[in-house]
C-alpha positions in Angstrom: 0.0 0.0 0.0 1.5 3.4 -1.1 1.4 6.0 1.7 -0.7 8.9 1.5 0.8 11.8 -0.6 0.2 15.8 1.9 -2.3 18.4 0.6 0.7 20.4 0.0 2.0 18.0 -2.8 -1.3 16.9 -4.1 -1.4 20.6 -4.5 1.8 20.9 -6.3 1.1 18.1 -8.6 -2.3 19.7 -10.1 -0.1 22.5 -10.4 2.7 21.0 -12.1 0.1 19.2 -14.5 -1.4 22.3 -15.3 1.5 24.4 -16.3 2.9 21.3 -18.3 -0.6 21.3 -20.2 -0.8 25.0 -20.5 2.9 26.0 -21.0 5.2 23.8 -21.8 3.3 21.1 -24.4 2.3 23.7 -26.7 5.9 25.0 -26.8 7.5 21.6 -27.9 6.8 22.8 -31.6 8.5 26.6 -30.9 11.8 24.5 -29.1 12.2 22.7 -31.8 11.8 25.4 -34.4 14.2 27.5 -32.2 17.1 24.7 -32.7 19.9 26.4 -34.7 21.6 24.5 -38.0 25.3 23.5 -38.3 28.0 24.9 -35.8 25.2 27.3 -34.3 23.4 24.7 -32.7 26.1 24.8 -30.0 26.5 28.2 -29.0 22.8 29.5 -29.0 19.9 27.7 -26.8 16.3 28.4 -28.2 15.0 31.3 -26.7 11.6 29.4 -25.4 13.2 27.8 -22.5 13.6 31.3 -21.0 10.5 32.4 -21.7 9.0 29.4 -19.8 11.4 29.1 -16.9 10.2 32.8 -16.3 6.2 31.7 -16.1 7.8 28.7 -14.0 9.1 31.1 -11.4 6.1 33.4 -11.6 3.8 30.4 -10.4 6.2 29.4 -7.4 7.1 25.9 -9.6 10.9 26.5 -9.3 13.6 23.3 -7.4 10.9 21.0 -6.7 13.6 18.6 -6.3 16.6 18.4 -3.0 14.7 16.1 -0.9 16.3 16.9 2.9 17.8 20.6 1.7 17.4 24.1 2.5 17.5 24.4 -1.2 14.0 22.8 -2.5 10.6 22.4 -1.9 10.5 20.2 1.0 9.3 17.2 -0.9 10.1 13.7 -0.1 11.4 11.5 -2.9 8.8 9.9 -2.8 6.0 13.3 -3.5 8.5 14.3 -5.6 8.9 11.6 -8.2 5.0 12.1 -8.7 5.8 15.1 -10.1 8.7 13.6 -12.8 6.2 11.6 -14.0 4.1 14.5 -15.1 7.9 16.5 -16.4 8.3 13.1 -18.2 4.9 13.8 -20.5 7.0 16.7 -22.2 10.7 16.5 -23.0 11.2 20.5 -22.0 9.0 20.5 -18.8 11.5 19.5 -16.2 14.1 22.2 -17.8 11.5 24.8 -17.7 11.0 24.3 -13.7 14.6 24.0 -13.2 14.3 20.4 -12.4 16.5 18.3 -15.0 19.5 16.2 -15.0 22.5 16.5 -15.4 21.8 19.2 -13.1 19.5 17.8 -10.4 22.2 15.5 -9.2 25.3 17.9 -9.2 23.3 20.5 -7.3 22.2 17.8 -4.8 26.2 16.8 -4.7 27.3 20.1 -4.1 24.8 20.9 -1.6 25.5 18.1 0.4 29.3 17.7 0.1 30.7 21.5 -1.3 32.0 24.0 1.1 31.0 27.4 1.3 32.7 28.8 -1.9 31.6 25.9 -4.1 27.9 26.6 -3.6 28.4 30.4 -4.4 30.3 29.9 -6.9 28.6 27.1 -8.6 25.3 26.1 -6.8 23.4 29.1 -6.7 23.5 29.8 -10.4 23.0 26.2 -11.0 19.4 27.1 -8.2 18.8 30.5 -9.8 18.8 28.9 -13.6 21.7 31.0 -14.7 24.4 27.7 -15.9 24.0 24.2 -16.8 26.1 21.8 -15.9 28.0 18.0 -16.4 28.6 15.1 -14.8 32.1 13.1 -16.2 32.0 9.9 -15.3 31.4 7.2 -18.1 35.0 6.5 -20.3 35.7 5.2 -23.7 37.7 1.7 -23.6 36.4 0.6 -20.3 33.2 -1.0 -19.0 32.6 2.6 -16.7 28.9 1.7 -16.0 30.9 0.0 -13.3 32.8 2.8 -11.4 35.3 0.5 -10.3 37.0 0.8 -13.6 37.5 4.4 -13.9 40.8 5.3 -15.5 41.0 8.8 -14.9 42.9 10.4 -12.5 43.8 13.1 -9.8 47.2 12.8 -7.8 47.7 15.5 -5.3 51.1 17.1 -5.9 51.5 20.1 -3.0 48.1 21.9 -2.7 47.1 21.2 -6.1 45.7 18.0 -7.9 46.7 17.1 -11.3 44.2 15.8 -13.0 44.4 13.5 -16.4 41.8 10.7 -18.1 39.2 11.3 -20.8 35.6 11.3 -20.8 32.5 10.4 -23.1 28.8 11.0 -23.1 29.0 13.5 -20.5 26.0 14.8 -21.4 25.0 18.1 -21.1 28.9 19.5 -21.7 27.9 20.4 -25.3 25.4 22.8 -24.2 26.4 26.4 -24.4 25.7 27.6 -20.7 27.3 24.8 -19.5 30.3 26.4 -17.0 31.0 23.8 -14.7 31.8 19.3 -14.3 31.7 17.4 -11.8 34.7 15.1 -12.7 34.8 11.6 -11.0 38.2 10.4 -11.2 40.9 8.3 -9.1 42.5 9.5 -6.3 43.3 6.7 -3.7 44.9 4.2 -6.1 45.9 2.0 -3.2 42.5 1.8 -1.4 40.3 -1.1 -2.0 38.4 -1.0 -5.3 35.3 0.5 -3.9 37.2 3.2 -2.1 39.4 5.0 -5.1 37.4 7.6 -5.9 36.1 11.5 -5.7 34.5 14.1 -7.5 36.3 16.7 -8.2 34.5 20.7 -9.6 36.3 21.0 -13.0 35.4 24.5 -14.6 34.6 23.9 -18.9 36.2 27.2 -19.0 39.8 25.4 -18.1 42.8 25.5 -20.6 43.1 21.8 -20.9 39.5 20.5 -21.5 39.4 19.8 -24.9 35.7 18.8 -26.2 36.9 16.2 -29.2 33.2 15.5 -30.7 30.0 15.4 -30.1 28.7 12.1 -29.8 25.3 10.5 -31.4 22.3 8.9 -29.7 20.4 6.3 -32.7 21.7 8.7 -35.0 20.9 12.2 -33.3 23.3 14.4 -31.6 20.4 15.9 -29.2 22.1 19.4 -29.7 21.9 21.8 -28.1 22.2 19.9 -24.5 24.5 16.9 -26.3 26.9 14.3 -24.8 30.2 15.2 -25.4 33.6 13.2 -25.9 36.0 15.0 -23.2 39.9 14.7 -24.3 43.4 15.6 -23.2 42.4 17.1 -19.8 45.7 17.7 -18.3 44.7 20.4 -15.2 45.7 21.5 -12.0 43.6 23.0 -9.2 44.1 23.9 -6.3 42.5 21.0 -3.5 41.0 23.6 -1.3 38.9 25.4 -4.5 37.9 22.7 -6.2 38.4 19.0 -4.1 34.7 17.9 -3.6 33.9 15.1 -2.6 35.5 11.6 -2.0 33.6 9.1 -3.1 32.2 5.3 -2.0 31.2 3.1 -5.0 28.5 1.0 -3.6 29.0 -2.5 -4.4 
């Protein structure tokens, strides 16, 4: 038997539905249409999305997500995945209400784990709508579904880590407002397998981070969000600004 959803999320479903219905389906058509051609696809996002995450905040349908976080809208997991099932009906809902991945689960990462300068720096423009973001963690070459063979890596040398390995279908790093990774990478070689690893706040603004191609999804490149192939990243930075989080691979 599935427990009883609150008034105040019965509430915010009906609302949710109705601005999907009202909003967002009839706009599928104008995102679409908005979609640049050639090289332009990648450094303009259609103009819609705005437009809508504007109504979004007007009608107090903004974060719905961060379970447990000064951040959201006090939902469970639970009252909240009531709601993704409506976002689900229309492939630029969640987006419009600030509620899509990549960048649901970096901002719940850095507002758990990130100190006080990663979530001004990086969180609240993620919150307010301002910059997208990506999450590295799947590699070419090795079965990286499975964490445990991550290749890439981050050895600490003084106060700064060095960071080398190579991503692909990070998605999300093709998109234009995209500013910042979360880069999951190797940085206690020596521990036991599912204890090697952290994330680590890699800026796409970095000299090193070279996007090689964009890669394709049965044929489609899904720009402008896209899921890039990440090469030759040879960075430093400095533990203190950019060390998040180190990381337990469940087994």
């Amino acid at each position: 038997m599935f427990p009883e959803l609150r008034p105040e999320a019965i509430d915010l479903i009906e609302r949710v539905t109705t601005f999907i219905n009202e909003d967002c389906k009839p706009m599928e058509k104008v995102f679409e249409d908005q979609i640049q051609i050639g090289e332009d696809r990648w450094n303009s996002y259609p103009s819609v999305i705005d437009d809508l995450k504007e109504k979004a905040r007007s009608k107090g349908l903004w974060n719905l997500f961060l379970p447990e976080s000064e951040f959201g809208a006090g939902l469970s997991n639970y009252e909240y995945a009531h709601l993704a099932e409506q976002m689900g009906k229309c492939h630029i809902a969640s987006e419009a209400m600030n509620c899509s991945a990549p960048d649901t689960g970096n901002m719940e990462v850095i507002a758990r784990y990130g100190n006080e300068q990663h979530q001004v720096d990086w969180l609240q423009p993620l919150l307010d709508g301002k910059i997208r973001s990506a999450f590295g963690m799947t590699e070419p070459g090795v079965a990286s579904s499975d964490a445990t063979n991550m290749r890439a890596t981050a050895v600490l040398d003084g106060d700064e880590y060095v960071i080398n390995g190579e991503k692909w279908w990070t998605s999300g790093a093709g998109d234009p407002r995209c500013k910042i990774i979360i880069f999951m990478c190797v940085t206690n070689p020596d521990n036991a397998k599912h204890q090697r690893h952290s994330m680590i706040l890699v800026p796409m603004e970095s000299e090193g981070v070279e996007v090689q191609k964009m890669m394709h999804v049965f044929g489609y490149d899904d720009a402008p969000h896209g899921h890039a192939h990440i090469s030759s990243i040879t960075l430093e930075f400095l533990k203190k600004t950019y060390y998040l989080v180190r990381v337990v691979v469940l087994k």
